[in-house]
DOVEXFI-609574 format. One record per atom (N, C-alpha, C): x, y, z; residue in three letters. Coordinates in steps of 0.1 Angstrom, whole numbers, plus 5000, padded with zeros to 4 digits. Layout:
N
XYZALA ...
REM end
This chain:
459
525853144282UNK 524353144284UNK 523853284282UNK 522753284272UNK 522053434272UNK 521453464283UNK 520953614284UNK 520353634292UNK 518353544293UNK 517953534279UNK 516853474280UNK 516953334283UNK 518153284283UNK 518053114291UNK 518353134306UNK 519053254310UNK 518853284326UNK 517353294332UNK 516953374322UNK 515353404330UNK 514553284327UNK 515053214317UNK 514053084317UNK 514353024329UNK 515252994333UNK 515952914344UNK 515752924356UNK 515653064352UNK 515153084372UNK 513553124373UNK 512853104360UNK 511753094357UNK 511052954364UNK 511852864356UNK 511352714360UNK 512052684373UNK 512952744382UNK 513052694394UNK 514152734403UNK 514852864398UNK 515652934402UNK 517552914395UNK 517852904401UNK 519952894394UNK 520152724393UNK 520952714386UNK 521252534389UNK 521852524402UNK 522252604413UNK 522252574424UNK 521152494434UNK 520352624430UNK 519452614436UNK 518852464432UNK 518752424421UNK 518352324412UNK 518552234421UNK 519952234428UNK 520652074431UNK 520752054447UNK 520152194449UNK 519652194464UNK 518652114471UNK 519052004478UNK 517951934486UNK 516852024494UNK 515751974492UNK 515252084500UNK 513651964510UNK 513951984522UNK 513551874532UNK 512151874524UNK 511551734526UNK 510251714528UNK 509151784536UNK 507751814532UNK 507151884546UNK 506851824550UNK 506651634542UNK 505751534549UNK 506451514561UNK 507951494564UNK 507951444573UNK 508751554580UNK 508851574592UNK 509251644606UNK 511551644604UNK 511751744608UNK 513251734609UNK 513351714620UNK 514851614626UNK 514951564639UNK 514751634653UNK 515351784649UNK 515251904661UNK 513351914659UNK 512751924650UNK 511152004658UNK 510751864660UNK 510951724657UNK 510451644665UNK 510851614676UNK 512151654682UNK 512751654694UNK 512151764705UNK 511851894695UNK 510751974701UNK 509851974709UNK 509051914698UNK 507651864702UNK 507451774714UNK 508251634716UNK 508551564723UNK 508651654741UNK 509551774737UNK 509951804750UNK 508751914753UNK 508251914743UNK 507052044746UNK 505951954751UNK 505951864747UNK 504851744754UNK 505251694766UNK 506351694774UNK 506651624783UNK 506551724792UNK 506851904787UNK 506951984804UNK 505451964803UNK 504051974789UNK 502851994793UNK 502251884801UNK 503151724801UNK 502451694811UNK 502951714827UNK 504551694824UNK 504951784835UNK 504551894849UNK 503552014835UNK 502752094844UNK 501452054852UNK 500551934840UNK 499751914843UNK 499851864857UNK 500651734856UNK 501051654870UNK 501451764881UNK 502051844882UNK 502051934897UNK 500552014898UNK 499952054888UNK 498852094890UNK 497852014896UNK 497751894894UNK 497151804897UNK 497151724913UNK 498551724916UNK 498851724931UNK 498751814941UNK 498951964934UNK 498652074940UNK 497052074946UNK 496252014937UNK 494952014941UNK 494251874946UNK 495251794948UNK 495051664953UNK 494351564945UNK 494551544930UNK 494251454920UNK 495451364920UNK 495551294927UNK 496751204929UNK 496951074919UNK 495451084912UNK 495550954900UNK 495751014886UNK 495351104886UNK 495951204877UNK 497651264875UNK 497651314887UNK 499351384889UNK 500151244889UNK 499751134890UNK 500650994891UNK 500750974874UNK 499650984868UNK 499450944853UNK 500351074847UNK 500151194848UNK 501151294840UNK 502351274840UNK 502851334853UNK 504051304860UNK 505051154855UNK 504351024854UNK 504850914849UNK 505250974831UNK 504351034825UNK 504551034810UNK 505651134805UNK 505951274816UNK 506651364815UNK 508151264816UNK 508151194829UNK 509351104834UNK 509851064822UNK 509350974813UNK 509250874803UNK 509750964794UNK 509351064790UNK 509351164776UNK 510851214778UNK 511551304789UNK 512151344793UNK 513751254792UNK 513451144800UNK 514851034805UNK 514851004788UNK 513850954779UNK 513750954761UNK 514751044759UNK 514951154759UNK 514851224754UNK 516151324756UNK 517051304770UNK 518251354777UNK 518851254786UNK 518551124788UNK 519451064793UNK 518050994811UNK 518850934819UNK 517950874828UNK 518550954841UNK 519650984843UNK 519951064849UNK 520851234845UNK 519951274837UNK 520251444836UNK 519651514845UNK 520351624841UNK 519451694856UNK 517851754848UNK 518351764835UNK 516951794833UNK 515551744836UNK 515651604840UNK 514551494846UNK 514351544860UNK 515051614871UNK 515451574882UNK 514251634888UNK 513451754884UNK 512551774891UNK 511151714886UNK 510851654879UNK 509851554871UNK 510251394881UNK 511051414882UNK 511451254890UNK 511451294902UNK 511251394911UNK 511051434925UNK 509651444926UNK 508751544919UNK 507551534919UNK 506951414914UNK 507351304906UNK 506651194903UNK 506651084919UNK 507851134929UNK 508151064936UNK 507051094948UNK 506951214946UNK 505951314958UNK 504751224955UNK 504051204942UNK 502651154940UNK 502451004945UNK 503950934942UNK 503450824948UNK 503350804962UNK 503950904966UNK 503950864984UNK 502650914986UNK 502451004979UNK 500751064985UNK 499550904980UNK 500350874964UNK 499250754965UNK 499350644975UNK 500650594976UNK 500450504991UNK 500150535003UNK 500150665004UNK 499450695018UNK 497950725014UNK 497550725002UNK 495650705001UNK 495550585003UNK 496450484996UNK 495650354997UNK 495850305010UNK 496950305022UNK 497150295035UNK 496250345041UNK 495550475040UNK 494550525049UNK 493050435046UNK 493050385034UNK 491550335029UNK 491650175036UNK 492850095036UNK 492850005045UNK 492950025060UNK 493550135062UNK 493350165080UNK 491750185085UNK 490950215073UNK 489750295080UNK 488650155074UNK 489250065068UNK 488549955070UNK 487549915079UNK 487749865091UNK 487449855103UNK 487049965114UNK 487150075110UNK 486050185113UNK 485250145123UNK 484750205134UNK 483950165139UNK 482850035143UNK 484149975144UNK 484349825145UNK 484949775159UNK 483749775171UNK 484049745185UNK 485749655187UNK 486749715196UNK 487349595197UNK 488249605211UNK 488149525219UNK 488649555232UNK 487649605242UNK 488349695250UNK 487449765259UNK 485949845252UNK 486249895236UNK 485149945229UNK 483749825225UNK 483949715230UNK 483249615222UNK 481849645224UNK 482149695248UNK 480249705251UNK 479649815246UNK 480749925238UNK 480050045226UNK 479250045214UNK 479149905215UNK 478549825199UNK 477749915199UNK 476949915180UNK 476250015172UNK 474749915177UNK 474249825184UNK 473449755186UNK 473049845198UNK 471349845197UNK 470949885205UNK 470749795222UNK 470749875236UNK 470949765244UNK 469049755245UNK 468549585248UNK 467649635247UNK 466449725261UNK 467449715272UNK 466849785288UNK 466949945284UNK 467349995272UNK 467150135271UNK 466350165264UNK 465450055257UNK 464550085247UNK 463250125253UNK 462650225245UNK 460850265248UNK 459950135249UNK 458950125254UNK 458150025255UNK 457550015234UNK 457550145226UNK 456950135218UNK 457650075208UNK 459250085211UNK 460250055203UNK 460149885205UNK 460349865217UNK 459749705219UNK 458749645214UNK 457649715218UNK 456749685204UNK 456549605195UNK 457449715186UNK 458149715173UNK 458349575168UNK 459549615175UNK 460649505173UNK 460149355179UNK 459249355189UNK 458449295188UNK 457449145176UNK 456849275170UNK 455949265159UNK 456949205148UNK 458449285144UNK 458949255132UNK 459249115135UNK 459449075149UNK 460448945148UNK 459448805149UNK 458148875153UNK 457048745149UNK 456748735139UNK 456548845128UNK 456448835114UNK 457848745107UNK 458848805112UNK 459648675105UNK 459948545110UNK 459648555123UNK 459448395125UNK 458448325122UNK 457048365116UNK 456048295109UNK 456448285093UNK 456748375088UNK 457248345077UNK 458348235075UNK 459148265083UNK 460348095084UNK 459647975086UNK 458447985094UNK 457547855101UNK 456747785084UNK 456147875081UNK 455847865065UNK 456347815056UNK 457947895052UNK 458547815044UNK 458947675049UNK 459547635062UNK 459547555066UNK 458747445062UNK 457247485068UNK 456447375066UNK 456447295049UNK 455847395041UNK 456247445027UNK 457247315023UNK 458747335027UNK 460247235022UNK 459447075029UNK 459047075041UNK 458646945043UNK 457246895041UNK 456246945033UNK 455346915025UNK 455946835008UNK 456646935006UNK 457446874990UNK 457946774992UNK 458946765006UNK 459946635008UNK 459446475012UNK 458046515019UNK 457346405019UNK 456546345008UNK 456146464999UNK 455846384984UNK 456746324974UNK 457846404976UNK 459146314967UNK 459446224976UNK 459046154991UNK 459546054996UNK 458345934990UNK 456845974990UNK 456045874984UNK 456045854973UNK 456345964967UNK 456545894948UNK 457445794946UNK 458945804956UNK 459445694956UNK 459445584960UNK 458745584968UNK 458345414978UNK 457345364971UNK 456545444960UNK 455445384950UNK 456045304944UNK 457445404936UNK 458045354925UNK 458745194925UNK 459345204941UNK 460345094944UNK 459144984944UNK 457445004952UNK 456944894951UNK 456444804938UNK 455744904929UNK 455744864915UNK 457044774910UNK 458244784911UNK 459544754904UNK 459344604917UNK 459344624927UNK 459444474932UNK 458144364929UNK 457144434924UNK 456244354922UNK 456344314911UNK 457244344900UNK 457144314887UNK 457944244887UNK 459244224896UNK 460344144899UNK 459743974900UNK 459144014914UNK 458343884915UNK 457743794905UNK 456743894898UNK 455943794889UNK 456943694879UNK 458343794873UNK 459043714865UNK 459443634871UNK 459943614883UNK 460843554893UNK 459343394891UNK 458343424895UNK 457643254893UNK 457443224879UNK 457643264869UNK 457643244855UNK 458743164849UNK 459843184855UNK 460743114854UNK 461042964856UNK 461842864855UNK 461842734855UNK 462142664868UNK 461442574869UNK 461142474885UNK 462242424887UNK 463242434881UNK 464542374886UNK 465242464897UNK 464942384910UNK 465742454916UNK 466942444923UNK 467442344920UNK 468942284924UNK 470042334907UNK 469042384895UNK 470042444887UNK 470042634893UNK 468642644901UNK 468542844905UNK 469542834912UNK 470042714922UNK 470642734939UNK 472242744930UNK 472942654916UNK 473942654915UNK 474142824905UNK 472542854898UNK 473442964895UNK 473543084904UNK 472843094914UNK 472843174924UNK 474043174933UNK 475143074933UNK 475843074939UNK 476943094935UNK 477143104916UNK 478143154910UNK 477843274908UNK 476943364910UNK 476443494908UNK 477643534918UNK 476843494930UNK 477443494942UNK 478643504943UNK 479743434941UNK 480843404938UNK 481043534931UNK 481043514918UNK 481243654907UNK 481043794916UNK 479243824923UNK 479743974927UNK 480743944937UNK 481143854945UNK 481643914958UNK 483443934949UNK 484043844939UNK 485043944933UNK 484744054922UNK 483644094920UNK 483844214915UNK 483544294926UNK 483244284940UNK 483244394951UNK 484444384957UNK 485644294955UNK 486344304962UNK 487544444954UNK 488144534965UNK 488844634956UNK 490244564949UNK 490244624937UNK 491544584934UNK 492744644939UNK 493944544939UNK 495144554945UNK 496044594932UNK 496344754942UNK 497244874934UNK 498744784926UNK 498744754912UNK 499544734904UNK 501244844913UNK 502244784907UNK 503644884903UNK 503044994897UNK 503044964887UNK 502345084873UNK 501445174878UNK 500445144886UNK 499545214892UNK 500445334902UNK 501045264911UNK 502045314919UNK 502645434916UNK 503745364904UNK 504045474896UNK 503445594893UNK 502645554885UNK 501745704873UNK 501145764885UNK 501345704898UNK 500445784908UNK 501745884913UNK 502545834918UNK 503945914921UNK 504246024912UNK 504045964898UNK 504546074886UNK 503646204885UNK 502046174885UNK 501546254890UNK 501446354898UNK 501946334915UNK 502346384925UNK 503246454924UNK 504146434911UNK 505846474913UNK 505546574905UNK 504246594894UNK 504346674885UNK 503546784893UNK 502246754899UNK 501846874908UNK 502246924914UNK 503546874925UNK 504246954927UNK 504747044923UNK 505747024911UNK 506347094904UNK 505547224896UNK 504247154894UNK 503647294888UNK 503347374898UNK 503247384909UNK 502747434921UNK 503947564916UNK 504947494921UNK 506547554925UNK 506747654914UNK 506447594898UNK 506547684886UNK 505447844890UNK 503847784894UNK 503147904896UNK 503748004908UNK 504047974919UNK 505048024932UNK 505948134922UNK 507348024917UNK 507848084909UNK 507348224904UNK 506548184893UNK 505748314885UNK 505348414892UNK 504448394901UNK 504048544907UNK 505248574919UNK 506248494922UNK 507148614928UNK 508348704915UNK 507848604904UNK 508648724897UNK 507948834889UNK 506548834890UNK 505248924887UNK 505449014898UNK 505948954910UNK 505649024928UNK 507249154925UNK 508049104919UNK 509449184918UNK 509649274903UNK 508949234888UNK 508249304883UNK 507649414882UNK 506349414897UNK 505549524896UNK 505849544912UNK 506549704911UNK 506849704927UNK 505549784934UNK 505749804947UNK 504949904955UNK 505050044949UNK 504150124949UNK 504150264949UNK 505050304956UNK 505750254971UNK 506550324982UNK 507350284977UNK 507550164968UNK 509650154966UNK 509450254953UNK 508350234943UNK 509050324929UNK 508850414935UNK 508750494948UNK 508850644948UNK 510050664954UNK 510450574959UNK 511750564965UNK 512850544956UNK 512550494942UNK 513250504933UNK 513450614922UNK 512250674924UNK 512250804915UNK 512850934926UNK 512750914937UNK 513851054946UNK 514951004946UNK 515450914945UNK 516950864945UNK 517450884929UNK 516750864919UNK 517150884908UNK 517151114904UNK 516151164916UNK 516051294913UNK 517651284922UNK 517651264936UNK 518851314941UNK 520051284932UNK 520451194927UNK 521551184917UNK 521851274908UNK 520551304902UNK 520551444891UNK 521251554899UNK 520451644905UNK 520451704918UNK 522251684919UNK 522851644926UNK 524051604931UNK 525051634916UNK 524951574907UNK 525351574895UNK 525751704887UNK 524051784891UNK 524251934883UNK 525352004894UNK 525451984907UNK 526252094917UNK 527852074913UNK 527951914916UNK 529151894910UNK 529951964893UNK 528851994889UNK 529152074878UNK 529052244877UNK 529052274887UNK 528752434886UNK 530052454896UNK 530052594891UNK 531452634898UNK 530752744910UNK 530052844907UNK 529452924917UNK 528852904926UNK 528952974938UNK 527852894952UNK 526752954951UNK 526153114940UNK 524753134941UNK 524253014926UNK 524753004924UNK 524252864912UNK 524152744923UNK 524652714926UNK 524852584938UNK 523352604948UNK 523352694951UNK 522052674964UNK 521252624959UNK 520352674950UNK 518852674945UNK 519052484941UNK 519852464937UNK 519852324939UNK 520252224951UNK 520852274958UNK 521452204976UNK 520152224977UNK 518952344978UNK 518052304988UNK 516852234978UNK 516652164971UNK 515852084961UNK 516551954965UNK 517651944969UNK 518551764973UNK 517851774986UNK 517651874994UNK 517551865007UNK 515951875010UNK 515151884998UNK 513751854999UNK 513551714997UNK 514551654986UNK 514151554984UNK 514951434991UNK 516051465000UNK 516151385010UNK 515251375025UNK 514551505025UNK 513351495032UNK 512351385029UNK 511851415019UNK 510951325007UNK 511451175013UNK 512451155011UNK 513250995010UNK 512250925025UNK 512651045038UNK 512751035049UNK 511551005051UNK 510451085045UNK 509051045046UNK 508350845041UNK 508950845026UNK 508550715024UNK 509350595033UNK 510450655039UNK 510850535049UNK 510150515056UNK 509750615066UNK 508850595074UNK 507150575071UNK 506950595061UNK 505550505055UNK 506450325056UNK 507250315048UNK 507550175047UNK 507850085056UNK 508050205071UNK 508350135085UNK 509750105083UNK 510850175073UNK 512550145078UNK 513050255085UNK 512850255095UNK 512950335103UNK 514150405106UNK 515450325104UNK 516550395108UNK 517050435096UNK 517050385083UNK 517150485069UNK 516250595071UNK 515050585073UNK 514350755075UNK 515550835084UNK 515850755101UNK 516950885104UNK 518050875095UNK 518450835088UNK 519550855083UNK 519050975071UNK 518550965066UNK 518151045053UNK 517851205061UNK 517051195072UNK 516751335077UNK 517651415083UNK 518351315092UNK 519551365097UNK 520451445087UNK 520851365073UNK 521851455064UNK 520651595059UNK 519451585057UNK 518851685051UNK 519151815061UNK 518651765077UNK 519051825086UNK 520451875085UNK 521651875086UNK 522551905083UNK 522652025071UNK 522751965058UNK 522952105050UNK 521852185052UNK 520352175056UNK 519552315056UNK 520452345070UNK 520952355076UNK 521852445085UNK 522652465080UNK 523452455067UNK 524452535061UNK 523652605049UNK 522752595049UNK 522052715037UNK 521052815044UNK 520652785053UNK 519352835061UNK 519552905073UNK 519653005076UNK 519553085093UNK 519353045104UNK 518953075112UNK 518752905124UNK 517452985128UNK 516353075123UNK 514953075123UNK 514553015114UNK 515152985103UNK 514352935093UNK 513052805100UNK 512152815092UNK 510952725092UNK 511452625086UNK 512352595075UNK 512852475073UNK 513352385083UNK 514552435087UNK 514952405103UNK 514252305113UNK 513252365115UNK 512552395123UNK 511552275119UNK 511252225111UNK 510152105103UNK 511352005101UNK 512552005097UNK 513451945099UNK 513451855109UNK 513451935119UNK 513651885136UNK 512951835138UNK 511251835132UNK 510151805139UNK 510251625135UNK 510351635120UNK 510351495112UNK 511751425119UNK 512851495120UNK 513651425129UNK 513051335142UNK 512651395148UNK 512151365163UNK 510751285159UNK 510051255147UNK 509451145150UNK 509451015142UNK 510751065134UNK 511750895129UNK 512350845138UNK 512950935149UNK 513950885164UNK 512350795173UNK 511350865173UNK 510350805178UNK 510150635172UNK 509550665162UNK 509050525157UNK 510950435156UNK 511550445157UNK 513050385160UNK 513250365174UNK 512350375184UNK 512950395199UNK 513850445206UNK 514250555198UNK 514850655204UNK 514850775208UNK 513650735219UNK 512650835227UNK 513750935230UNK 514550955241UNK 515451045244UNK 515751155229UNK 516251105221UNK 516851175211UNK 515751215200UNK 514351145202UNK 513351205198UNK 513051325206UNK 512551295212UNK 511951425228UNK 513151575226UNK 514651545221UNK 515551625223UNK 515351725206UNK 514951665197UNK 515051675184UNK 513651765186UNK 512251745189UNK 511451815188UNK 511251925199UNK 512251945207UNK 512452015212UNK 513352175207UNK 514152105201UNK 514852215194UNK 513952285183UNK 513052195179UNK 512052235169UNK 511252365171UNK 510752335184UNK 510352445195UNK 511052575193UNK 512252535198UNK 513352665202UNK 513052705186UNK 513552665176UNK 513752775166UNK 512052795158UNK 511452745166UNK 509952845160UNK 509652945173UNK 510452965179UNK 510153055192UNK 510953205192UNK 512153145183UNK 513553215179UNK 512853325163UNK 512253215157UNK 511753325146UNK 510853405151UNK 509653415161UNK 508253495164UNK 508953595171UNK 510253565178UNK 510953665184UNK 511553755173UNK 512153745161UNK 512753805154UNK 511353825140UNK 510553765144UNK 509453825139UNK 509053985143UNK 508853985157UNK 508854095163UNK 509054185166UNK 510554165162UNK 511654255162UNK 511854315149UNK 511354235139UNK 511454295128UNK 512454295121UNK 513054125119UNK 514554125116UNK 514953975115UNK 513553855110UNK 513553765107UNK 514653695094UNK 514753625090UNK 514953575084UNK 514353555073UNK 514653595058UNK 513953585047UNK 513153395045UNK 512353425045UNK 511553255040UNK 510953245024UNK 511953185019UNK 511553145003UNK 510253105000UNK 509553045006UNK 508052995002UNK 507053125003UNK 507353185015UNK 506653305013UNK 506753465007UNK 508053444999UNK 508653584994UNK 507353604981UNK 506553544976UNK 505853594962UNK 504053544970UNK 504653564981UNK 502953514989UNK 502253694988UNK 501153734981UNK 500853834981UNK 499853844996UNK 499353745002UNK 498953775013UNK 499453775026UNK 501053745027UNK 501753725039UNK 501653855050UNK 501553825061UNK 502153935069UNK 502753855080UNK 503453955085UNK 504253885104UNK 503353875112UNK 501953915113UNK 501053925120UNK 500353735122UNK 500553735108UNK 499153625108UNK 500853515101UNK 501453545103UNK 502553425108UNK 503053405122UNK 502953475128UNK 503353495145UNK 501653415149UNK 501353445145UNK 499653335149UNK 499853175147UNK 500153175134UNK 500753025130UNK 501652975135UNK 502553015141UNK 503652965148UNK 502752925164UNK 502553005167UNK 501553015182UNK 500652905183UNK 500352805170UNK 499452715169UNK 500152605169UNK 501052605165UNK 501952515160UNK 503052445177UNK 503252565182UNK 503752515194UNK 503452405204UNK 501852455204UNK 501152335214UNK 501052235207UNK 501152185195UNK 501152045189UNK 502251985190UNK 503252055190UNK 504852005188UNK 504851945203UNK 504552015214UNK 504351975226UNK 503551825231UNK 502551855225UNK 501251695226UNK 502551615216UNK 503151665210UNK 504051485205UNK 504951475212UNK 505551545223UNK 506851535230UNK 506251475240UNK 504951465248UNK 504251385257UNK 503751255253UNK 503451275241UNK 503151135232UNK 504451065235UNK 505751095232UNK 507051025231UNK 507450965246UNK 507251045249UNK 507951075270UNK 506550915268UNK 505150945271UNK 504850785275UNK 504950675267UNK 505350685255UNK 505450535248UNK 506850535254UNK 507850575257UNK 508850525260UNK 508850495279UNK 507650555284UNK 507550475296UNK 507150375292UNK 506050345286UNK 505550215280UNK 506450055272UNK 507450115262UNK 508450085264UNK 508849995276UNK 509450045283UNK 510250025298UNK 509149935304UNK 508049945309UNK 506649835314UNK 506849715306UNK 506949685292UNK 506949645285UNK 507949495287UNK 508949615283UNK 510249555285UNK 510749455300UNK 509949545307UNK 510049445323UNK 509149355325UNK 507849365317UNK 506949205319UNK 507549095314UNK 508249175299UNK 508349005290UNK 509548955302UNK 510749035311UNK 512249015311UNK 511548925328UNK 510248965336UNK 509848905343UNK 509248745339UNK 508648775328UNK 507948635321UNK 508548515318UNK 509948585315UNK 511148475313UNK 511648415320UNK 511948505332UNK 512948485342UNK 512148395348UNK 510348385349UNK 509848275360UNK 509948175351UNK 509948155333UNK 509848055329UNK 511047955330UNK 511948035334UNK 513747975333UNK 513747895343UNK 512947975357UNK 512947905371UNK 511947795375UNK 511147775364UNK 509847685366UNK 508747745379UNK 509247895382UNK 508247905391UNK 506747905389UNK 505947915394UNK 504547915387UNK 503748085388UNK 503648085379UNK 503048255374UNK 501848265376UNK 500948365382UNK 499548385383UNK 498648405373UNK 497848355373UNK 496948375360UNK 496748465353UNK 496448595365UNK 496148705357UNK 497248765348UNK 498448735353UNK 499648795347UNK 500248725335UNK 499448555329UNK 499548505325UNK 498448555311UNK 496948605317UNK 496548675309UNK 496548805303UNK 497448905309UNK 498149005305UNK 498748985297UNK 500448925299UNK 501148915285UNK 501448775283UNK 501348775272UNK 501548645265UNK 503048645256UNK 503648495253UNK 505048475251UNK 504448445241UNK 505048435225UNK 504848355218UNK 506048275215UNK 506248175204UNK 507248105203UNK 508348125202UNK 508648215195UNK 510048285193UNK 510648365206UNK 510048365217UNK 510248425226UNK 510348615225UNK 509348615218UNK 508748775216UNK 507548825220UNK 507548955221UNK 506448995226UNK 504848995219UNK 504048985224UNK 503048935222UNK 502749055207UNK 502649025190UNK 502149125179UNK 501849215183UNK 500549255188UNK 499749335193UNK 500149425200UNK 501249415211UNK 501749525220UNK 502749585209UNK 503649505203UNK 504849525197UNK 504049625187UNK 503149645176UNK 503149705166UNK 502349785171UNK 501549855184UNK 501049925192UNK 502649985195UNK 503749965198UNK 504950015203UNK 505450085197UNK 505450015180UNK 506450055169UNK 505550185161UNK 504150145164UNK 503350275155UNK 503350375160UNK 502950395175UNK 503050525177UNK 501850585175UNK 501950765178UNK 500650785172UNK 500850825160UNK 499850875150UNK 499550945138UNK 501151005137UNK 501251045126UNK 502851135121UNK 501951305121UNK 
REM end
């Protein structure tokens, strides 16, 4: 090959190598920058969604957070760890949205007399009213009662003219009756025989007919089929009802699917400063777990879940830590709504001690480092020894809350165990005590006290 068929060559397109070199399309995307893209789309909704919760857009942070989830598990598997904190905060949004839509049904009934509040009604009484206000109200209520009197009159003006149009109508039609009725032929031993076959004729066409087999049947088959479609719709929306779950179970499914990740990545690392930063993210989100139980009212899975969170923040944490310390608190009011006043009362007690334990080593100048606040540019010990100080008396008002529902409890417990014992003996019970508690059929305590027992106050 001359040198001028070289330069032609790489003139028109470089070496015959080059020639026979594939060289990608720009139309379409290579698999890595579309796998890029993908992941660069899923942390931006990723971000968006904690931004969004951070500021309490919980229909928003539920809508990101779901698309990051989606993009992510696509994209690395359903359980990597790379999902695990996208599936913890997706899990955070839903519990915040079932606790919006729980509060919007609680506050329903708002201001809605009931019990002892009933003689509080929003109605005015009327012996506290001004003479001018009487007046008034006075004036308004004879103007609407003359107005009612009016229309009134008004409906039975019309009803008496459509009653005479028709008594006109009926007399006209009988008088026209007549006239044909003498027009007709003088035979009246042939009117009497057909009058008496008329006769005959309506009284079996008034008599009802007697239900055929067949009739029977198609009636049965009918019945058999409505049924059945009943059963098919039933059918349908409980499998529409298992389909589309609660906000509280999918968030209970999306921290259980973070803790797995979570658990997964530890099991795979060899160092304990790699291990922490993930132990305490399992131990947030077995907190997390502890919370939607007790939204869902499973009360003794909440202790179960808090209790383990409880446990490892004591092997990662100092015993001032504030983790600790909120640990105990959430402990002691799953033991509460569980009836296990004692071991509640004992749990938010300790809660106490170790926020009493840090303001002391606050003071001293020799606390314990706290992760949430290490990049706080406005922290000081000053105006955290304050916060703790606030914090005390409230922990307190729930340990008195606890101490009386569980006297209450005990009251409880000895009306229904008195209510029985007289109904075993046939003795006869006093009214009043009869109007106090009531038995229902199952031999349980009257709804009302019971879910007054189990709720408690506020969390």
């Amino acid at each position: 090959m001359t040198a001028s068929s070289i330069e032609k060559t790489q003139a028109q397109g470089g070496s015959p190598q080059e020639k026979n070199t594939v060289v990608p399309s720009d139309t379409g995307a290579s698999p890595v920058k579309a796998a890029s893209e993908k992941h660069k789309e899923a942390m931006n909704h990723f971000v968006a969604g904690k931004r969004h919760l951070l500021v309490k857009d919980i229909d928003a942070a539920v809508t990101s957070l779901a698309l990051a989830c989606e993009l992510l598990s696509a994209e690395f598997g359903e359980t990597a760890y790379e999902c695990a904190d996208a599936y913890y905060y997706y899990g955070k949004a839903l519990l915040e949205m079932a606790r919006a839509e729980s509060g919007v049904f609680g506050n329903a009934l708002d201001g809605v007399p009931e019990g002892e509040d009933a003689n509080n009604s929003q109605v005015e009484d009327p012996d506290k009213m001004t003479e001018e206000e009487r007046d008034t109200v006075e004036k308004e209520v004879g103007e609407a009662l003359d107005e009612n009197f009016q229309a009134l009159e008004e409906k039975k003006k019309n009803k008496d003219k459509r009653k005479n149009s028709t008594e006109e109508e009926t007399e006209d039609t009988e008088g026209d009756e007549d006239e044909d009725g003498e027009g007709e032929g003088e035979d009246k031993e042939g009117e009497k025989a057909e009058g008496e076959a008329s006769t005959s004729t309506e009284t079996k066409d008034s008599e009802p007919a007697k239900p055929t087999e067949e009739t029977k049947d198609k009636e049965d088959t009918e019945s058999v089929g409505d049924n059945a479609k009943e059963g098919e719709d039933k059918k349908e929306q409980e499998a529409e009802d298992e389909e589309d779950p609660s906000n509280l179970q999918l968030a209970w499914e999306m921290l259980e699917l973070a803790k797995v990740a979570y658990t997964h990545k530890i099991e795979a690392l060899t160092k304990e400063e790699e291990k922490r930063p993930i132990q305490m993210k399992v131990c947030e989100t077995l907190l997390t777990l502890g919370e939607v139980s007790l939204e869902n009212e499973t009360y003794e899975q909440a202790v179960v879940d808090i209790t383990e969170c409880l446990t490892k923040r004591k092997e990662l944490h100092a015993a001032d830590s504030r983790r600790i310390a909120e640990t105990h608190y959430q402990l002691g009011v799953a033991l509460g709504h569980f009836n296990k006043f004692d071991e509640a009362v004992k749990s938010l007690e300790e809660a106490i001690a170790c926020l009493k334990l840090r303001m002391e080593n606050l003071k001293a100048e020799k606390e314990s480092v706290d992760e949430a606040k290490v990049n706080d540019a406005f922290y000081s010990r000053e105006a955290e020894i304050t916060e703790l100080e606030s914090l005390i008396p409230e922990i307190e008002e729930k340990i008195q809350d606890t101490k009386d529902l569980k006297k209450q409890s005990a009251e409880n417990q000895k009306e229904e165990t008195g209510f029985q014992n007289g109904e075993a003996s046939g003795s006869a019970k006093p009214i009043s005590t009869i109007g106090v508690k009531r038995k229902t059929e199952a031999g349980e305590v009257s709804p009302t006290k019971k879910v007054h027992l189990e709720n408690g106050d506020a969390k």
